[in-house]
TORGU-968942 format. One record per residue: x, z, y of N, C-alpha, C in turn; residue in three letters; residue number from 1. Coordinates in pm, whole numbers, plus 50000, padded with zeros to 5 digits. Example, Ala and Ser with C-alpha at 12.3 -4.5 7.8 and 13.67 -1.06 7.14 Angstrom:
<lopas>
    nX    nZ    nY   caX   caZ   caY    cX    cZ    cY resn resi
 51319 50780 49431 51230 50780 49550 51320 50780 49670  ALA    1
 51285 50708 49775 51367 50714 49894 51290 50787 50003  SER    2
</lopas>
This chain:
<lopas>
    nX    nZ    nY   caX   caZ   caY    cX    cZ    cY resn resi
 23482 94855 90080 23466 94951 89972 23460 94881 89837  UNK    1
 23517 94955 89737 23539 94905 89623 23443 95012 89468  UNK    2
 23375 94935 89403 23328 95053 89301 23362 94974 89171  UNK    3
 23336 95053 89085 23335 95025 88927 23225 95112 88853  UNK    4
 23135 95086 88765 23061 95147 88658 23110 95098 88525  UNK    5
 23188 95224 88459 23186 95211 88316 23088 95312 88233  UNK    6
 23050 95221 88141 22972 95293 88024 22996 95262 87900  UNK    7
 22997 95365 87825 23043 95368 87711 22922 95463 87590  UNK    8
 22931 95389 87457 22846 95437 87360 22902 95465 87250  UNK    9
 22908 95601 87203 22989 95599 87047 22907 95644 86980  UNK   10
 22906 95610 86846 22849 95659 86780 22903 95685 86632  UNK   11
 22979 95825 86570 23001 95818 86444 22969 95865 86334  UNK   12
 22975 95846 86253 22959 95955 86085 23118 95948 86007  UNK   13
 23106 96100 85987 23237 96133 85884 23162 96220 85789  UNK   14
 23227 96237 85669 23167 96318 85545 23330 96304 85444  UNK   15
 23357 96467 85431 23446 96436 85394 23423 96545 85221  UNK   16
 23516 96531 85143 23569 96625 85010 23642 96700 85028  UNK   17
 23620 96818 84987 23773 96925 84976 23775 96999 84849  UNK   18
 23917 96961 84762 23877 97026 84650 23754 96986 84551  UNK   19
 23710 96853 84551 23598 96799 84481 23410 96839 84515  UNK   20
 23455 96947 84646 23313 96983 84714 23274 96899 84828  UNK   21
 23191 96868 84823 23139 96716 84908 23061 96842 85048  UNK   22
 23114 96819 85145 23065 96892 85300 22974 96811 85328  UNK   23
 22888 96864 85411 22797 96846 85501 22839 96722 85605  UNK   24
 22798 96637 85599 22816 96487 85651 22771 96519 85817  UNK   25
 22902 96474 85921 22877 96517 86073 22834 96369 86156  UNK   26
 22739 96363 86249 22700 96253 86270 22702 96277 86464  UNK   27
 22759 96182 86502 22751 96213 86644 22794 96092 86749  UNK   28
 22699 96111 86850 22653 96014 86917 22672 96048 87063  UNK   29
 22766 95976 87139 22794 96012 87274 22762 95889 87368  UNK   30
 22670 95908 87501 22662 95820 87591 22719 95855 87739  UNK   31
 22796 95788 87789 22863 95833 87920 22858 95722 88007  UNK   32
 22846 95742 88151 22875 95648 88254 22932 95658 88268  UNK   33
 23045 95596 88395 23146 95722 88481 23137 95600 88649  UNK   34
 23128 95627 88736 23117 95540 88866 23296 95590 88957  UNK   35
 23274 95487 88936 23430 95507 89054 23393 95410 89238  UNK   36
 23458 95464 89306 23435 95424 89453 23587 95466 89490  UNK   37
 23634 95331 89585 23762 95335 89648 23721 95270 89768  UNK   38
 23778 95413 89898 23720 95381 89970 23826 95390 90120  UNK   39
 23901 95354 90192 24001 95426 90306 24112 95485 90195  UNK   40
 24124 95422 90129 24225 95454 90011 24197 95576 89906  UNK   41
 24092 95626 89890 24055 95745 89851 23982 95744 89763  UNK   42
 24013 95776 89635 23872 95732 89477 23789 95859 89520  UNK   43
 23644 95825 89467 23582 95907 89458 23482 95871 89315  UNK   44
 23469 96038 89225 23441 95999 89098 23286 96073 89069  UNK   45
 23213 96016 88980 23074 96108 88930 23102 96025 88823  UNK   46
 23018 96111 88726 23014 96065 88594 22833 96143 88550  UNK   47
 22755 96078 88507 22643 96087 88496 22527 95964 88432  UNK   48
 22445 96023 88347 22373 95909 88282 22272 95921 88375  UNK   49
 22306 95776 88500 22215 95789 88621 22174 95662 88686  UNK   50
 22084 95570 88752 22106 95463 88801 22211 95404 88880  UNK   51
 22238 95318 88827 22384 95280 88961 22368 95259 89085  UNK   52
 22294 95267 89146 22257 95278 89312 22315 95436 89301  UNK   53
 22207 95562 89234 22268 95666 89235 22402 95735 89206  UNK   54
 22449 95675 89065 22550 95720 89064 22684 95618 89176  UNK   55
 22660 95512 89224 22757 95498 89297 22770 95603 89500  UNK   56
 22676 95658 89466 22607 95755 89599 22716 95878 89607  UNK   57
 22641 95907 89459 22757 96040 89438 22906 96048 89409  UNK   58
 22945 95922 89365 23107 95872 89419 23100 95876 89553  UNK   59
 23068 95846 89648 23038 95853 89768 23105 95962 89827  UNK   60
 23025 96072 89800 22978 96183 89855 23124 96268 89763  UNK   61
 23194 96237 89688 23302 96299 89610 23460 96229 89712  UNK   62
 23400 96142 89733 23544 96130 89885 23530 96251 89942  UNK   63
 23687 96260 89922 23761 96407 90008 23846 96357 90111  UNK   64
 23931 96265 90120 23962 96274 90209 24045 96134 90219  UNK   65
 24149 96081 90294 24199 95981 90310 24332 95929 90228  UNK   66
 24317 95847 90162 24428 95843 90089 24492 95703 90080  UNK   67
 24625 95666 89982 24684 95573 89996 24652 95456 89828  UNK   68
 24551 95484 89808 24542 95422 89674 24457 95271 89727  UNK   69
 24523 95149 89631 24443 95064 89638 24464 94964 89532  UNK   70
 24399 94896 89526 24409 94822 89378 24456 94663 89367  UNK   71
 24462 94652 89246 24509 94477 89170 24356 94422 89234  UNK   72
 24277 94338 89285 24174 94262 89307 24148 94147 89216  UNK   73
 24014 94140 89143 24011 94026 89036 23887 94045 88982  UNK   74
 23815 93908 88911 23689 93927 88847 23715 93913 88727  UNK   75
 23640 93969 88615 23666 93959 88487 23527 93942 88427  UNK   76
 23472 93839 88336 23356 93842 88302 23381 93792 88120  UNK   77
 23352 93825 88076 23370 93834 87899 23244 93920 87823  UNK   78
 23237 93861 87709 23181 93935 87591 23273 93929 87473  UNK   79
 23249 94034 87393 23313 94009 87283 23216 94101 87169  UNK   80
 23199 94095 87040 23133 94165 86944 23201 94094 86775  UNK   81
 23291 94280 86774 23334 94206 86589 23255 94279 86493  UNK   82
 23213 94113 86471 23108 94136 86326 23164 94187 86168  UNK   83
 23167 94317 86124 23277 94319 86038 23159 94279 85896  UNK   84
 23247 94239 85788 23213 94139 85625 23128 94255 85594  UNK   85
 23152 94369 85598 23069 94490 85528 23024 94615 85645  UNK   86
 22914 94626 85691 22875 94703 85828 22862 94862 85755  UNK   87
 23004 94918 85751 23014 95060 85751 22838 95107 85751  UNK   88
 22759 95099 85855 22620 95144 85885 22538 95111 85729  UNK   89
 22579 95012 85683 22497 94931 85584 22532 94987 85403  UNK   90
 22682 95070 85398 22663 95127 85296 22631 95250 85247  UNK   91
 22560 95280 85139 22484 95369 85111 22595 95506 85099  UNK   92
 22521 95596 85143 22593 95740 85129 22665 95723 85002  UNK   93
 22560 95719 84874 22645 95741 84764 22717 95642 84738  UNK   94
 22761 95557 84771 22898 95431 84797 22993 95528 84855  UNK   95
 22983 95601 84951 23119 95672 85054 23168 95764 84975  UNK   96
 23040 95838 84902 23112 95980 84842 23231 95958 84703  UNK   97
 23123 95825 84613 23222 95800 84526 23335 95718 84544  UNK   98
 23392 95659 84698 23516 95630 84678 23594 95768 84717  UNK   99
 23554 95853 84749 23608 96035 84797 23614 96055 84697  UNK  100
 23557 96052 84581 23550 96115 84413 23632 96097 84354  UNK  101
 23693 95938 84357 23767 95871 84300 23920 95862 84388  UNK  102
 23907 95839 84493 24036 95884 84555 24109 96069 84518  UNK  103
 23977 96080 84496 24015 96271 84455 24106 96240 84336  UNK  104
 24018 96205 84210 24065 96190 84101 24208 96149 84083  UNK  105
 24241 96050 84197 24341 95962 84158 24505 96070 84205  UNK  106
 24463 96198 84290 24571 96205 84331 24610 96386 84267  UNK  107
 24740 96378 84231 24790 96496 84172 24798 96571 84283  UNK  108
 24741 96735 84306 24802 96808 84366 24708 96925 84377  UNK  109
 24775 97018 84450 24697 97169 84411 24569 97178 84470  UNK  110
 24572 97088 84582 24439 97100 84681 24461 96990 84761  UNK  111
 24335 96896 84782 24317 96787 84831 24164 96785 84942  UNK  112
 24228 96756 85051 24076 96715 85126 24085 96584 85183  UNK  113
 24015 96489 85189 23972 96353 85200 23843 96354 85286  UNK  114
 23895 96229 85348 23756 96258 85470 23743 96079 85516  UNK  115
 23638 96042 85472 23557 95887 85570 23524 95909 85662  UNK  116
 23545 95813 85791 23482 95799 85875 23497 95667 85949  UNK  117
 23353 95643 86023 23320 95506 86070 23267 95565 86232  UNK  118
 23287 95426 86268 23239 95465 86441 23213 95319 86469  UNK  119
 23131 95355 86566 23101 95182 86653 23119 95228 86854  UNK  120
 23205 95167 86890 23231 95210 87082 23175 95061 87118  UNK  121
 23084 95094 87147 23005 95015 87328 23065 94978 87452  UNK  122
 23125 94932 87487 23194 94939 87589 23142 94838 87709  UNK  123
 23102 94892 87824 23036 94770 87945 23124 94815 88057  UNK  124
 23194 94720 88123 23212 94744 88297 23168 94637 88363  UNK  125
 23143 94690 88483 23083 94605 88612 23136 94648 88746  UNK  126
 23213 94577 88808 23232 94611 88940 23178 94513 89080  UNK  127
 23224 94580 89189 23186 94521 89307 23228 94397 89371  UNK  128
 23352 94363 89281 23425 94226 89280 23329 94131 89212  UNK  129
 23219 94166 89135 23150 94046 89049 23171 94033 88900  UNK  130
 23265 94192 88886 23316 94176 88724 23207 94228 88611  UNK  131
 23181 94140 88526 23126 94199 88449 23187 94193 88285  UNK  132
 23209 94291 88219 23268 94243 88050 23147 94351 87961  UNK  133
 23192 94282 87806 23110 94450 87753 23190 94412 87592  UNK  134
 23178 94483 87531 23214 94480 87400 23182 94608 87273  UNK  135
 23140 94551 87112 23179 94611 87032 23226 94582 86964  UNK  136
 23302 94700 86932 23399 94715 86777 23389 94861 86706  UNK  137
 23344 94830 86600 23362 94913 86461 23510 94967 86419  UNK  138
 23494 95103 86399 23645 95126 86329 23621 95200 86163  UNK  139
 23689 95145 86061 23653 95259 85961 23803 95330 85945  UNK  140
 23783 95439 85873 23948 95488 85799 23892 95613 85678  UNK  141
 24004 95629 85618 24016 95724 85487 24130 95797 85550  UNK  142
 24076 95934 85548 24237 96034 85640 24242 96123 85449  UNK  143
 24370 96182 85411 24371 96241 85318 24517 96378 85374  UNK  144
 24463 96466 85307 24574 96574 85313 24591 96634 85219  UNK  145
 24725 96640 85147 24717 96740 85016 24874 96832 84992  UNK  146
 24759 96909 84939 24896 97027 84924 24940 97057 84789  UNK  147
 25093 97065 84790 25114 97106 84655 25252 97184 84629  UNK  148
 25245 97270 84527 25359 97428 84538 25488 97379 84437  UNK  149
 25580 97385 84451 25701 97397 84397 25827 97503 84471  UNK  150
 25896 97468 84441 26013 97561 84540 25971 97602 84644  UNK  151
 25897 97499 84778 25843 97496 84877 25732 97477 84889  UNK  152
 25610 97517 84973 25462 97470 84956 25491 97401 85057  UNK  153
 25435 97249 85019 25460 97129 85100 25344 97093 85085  UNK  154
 25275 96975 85244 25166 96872 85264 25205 96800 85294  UNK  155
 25113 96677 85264 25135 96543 85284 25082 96527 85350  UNK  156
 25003 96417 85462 24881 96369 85575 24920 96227 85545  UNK  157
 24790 96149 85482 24797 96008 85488 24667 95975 85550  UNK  158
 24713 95812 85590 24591 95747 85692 24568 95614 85676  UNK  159
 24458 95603 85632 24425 95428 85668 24289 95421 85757  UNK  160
 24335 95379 85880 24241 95351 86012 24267 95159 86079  UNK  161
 24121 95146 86104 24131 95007 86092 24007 94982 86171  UNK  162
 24028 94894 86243 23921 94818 86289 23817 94720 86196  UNK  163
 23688 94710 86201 23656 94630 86082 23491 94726 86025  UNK  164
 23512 94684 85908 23394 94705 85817 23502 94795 85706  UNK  165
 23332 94825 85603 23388 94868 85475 23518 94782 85369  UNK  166
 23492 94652 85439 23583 94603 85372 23738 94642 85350  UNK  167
 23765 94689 85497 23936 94738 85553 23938 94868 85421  UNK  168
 23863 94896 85354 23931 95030 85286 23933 95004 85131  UNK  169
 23925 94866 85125 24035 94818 84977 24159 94883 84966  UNK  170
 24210 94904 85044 24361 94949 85016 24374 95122 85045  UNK  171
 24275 95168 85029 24232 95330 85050 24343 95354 84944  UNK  172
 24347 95289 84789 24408 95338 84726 24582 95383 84723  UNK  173
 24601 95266 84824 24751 95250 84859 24800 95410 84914  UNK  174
 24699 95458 84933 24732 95609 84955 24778 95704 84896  UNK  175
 24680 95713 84807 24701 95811 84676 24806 95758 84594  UNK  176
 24822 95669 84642 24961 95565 84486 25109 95656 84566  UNK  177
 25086 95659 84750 25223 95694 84807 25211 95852 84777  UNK  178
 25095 95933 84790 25060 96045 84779 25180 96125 84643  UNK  179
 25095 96068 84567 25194 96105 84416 25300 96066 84406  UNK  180
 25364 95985 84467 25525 95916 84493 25588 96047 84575  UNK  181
 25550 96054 84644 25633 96163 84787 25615 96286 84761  UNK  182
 25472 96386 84707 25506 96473 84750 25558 96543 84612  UNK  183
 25571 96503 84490 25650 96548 84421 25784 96583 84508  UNK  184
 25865 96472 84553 26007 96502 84604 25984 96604 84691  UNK  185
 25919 96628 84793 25884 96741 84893 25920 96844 84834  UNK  186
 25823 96884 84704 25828 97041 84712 25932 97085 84615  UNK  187
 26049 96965 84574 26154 96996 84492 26274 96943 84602  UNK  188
 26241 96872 84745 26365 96872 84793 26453 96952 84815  UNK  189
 26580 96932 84832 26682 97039 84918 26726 96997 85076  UNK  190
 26769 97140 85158 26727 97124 85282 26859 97019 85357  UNK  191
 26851 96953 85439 26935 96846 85460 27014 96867 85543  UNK  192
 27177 96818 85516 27297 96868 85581 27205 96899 85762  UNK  193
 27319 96980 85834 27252 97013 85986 27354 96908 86044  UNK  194
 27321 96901 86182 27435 96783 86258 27382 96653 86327  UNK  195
 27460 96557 86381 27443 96438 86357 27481 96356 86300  UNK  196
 27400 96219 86273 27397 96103 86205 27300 96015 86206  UNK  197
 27385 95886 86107 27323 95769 86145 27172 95802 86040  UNK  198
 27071 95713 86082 26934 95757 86002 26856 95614 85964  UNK  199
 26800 95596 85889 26729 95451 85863 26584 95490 85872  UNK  200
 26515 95445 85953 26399 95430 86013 26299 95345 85894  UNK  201
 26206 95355 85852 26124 95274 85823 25997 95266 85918  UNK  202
 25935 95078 85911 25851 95084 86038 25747 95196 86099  UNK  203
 25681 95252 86006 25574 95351 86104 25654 95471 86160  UNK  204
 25767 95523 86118 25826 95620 86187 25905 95559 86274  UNK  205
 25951 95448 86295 26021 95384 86422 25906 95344 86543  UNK  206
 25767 95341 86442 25656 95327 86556 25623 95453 86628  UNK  207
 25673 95556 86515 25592 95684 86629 25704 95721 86694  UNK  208
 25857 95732 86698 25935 95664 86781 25915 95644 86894  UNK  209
 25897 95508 86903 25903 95404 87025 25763 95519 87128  UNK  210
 25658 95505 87045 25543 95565 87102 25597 95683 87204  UNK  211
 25617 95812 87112 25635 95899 87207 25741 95905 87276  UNK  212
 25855 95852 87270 26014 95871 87306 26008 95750 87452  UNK  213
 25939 95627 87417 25944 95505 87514 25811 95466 87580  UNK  214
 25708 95470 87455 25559 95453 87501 25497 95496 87674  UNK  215
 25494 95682 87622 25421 95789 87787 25547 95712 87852  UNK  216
 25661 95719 87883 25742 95656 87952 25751 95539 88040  UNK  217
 25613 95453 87957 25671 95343 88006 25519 95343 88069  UNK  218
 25412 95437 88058 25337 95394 88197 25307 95405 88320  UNK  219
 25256 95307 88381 25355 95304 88524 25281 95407 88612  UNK  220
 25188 95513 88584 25141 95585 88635 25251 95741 88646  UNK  221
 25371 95765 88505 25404 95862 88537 25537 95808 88630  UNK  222
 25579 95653 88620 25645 95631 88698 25625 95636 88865  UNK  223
 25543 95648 88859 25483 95636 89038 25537 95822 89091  UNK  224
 25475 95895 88935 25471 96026 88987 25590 96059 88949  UNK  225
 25735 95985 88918 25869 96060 88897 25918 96132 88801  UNK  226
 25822 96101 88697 25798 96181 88555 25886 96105 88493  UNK  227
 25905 95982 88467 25902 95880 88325 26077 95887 88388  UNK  228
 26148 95890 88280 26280 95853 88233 26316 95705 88297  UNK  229
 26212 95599 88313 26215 95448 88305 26200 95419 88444  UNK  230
 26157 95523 88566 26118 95466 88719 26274 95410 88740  UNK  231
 26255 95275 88804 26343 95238 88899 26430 95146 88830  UNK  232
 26380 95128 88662 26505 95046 88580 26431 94926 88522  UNK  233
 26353 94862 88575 26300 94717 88594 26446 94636 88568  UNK  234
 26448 94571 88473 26581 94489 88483 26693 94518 88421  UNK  235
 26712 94656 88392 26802 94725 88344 26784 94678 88201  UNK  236
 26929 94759 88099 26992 94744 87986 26915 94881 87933  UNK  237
 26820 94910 87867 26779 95070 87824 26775 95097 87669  UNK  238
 26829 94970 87636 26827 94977 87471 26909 94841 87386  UNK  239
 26945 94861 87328 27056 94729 87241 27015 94626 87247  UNK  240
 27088 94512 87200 27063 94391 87220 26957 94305 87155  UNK  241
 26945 94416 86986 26836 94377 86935 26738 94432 86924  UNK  242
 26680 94525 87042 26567 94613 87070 26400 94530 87144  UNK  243
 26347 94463 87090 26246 94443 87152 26125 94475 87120  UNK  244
 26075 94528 87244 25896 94604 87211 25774 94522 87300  UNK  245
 25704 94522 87239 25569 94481 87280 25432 94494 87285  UNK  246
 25379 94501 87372 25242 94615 87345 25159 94478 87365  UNK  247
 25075 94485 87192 24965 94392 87192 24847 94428 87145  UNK  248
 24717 94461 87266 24622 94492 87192 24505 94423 87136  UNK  249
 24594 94292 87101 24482 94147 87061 24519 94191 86872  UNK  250
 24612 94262 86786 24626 94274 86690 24507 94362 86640  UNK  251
 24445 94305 86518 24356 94389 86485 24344 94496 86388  UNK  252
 24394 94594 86475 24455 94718 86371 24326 94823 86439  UNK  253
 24396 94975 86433 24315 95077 86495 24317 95081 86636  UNK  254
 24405 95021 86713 24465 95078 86839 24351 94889 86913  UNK  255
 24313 94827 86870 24239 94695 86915 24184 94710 87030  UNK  256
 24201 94662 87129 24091 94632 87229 24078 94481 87311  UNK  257
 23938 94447 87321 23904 94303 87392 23933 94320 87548  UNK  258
 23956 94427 87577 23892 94404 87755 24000 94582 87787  UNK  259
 24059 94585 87911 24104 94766 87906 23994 94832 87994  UNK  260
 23999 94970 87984 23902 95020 88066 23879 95003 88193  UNK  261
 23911 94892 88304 23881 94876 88392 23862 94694 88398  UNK  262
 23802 94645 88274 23763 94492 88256 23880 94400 88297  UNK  263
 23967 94451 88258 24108 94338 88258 24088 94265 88094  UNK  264
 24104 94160 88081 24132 94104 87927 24264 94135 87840  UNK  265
 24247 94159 87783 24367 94243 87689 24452 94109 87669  UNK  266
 24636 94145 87692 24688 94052 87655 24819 94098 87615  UNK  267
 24913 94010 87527 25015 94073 87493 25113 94064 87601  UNK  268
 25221 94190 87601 25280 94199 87726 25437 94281 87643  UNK  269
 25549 94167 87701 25670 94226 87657 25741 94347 87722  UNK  270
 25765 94452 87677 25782 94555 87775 25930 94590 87823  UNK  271
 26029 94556 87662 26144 94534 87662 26185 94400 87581  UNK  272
 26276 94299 87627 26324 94229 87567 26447 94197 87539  UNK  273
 26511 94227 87392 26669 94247 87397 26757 94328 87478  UNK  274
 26627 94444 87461 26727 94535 87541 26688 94596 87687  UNK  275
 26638 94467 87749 26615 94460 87907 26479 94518 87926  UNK  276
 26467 94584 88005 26306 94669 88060 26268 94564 88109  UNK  277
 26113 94500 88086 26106 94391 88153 25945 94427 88211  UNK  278
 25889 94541 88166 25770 94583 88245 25747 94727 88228  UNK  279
 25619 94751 88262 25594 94894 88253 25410 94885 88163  UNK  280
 25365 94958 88143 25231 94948 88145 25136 95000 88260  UNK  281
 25050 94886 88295 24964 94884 88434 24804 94909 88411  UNK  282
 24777 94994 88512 24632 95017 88543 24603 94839 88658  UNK  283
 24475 94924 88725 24478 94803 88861 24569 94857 88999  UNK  284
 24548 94981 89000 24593 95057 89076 24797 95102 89070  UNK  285
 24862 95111 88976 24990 95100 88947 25006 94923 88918  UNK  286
 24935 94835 88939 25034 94712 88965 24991 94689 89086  UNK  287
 24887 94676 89163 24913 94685 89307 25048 94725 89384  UNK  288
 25070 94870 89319 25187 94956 89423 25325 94931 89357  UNK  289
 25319 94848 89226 25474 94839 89154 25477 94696 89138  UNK  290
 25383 94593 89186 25380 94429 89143 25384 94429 89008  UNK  291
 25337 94479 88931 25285 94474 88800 25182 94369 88788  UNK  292
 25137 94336 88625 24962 94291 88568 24947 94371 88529  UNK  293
 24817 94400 88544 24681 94508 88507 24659 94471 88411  UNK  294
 24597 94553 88307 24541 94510 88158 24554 94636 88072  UNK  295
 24625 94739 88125 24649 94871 88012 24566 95013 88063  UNK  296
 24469 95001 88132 24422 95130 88151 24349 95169 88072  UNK  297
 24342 95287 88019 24270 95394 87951 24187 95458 88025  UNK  298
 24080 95568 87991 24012 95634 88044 23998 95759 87896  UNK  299
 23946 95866 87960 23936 95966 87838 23788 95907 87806  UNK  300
 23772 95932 87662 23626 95889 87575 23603 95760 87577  UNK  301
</lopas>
């Protein structure tokens, strides 16, 4: 028999502006276990803030029946904790509101809401293999949305999200500078020939791209279930010669992680190279059954 205990701690504050009225600042704090048991091939799940003798009981007792699942085998033992230059926790309310004041100020348009927010995730696993990891990381960001009327009533949605401290939101302003650049053209554009054609990508829209069009695609969980476009083309030609993607979650952006949710160490992993499918993304359980490495599982929260 095989178990895992993950636990996880979040804790955030957002306080945002709309229209130069400062809202009611939301503060919220979530603690979760979750116990997994693999057992005659069969997970069994509880999730409960409970002792781990207990909650691995009631995984137990959540086996239904016999199944074919079994996993990557491995110990993982790590810490990690990023100390960010300025601890989000450490600056004063009225520090947050007046960069909201001033980001207000800075940007033309009929109606503007702006919103801070900071978080810190806890993260511990331990399994029956001997694994133990844990980690924190801080995230801050400035989300902004603004609307404004011409020919067309058009919005904008800008984002700066970052792993880190107060420091990462020096460049908050870089927002409001694109804000007033773009949505002038918006609400005086005209509507664009229909058809096809060739299109020039700039990087974050070639990122959300890849994400939804190649990303769900490429993990190897919907491949198992016959979903993903990508089952069965290991090796294959699925994109041009100068197409290469890579999923790295050692970069320290928003998307960062030290360890994946089942205490694998995060590492960079080529998915396509020049073209060629050269992996998928793996739980422990989808590289067992596809000869994959483990290192990409998620969990919800």
């Amino acid at each position: 028999m095989f178990y895992d205990i993950r636990e996880i701690e979040v804790s955030s504050f957002t306080i945002s502006l709309e229209d130069g009225v400062v809202e009611k600042p939301k503060i919220v704090n979530i603690k979760s276990k979750c116990f997994r048991v693999l057992k005659d091939g069969f997970w069994g799940v509880f999730i409960g803030n409970v002792s781990d003798e207990e909650g691995i009981e009631e995984a137990k007792r959540n086996l239904i029946a016999r199944g074919d699942s079994e996993i990557e085998r491995c110990t993982s033992k790590g810490r990690y904790e990023m100390k960010p230059k300025i601890p989000p926790w450490d600056v004063d309310l009225e520090e947050k509101v007046s960069l909201l004041k001033d980001l207000h100020r800075s940007i033309a348009a009929r109606s503007v809401k702006i919103s801070y927010i900071e978080s810190l995730r806890r993260f511990r696993y331990r399994d029956s293999d001997g694994s133990e990891v844990e980690y924190a990381v801080p995230r801050v960001g400035i989300s902004i949305i603004a609307v404004e009327k011409g020919k067309t009533l058009q919005f904008i949605s800008k984002r700066l999200m970052n792993v880190g401290g107060f420091e990462k939101l020096k460049r908050a302003f870089e927002l409001s500078d694109e804000i007033n650049e773009v949505l002038p053209k918006l609400v005086n554009a005209r509507s664009p020939p229909a058809g096809e054609m060739n299109v020039l990508m700039d990087s974050k829209l070639a990122g959300v791209f890849i994400h939804e069009a190649f990303g769900h695609a490429a993990e190897a969980d919907h491949v198992l279930q016959g979903s993903s476009v990508l089952s069965g083309k290991i090796g294959e030609r699925i994109a041009g010669e100068n197409v290469t993607i890579v999923d790295d979650p050692n970069i320290e952006e928003f998307g960062f992680f030290p360890f994946d949710d089942e205490g694998i160490k995060a590492e960079r992993k080529i998915l396509v190279e020049n073209g060629i499918l050269k992996s998928y993304l793996h739980s422990r359980e989808t590289a067992k059954k596809l000869n994959g490495k483990p290192g990409n599982a998620r969990s919800e929260g």
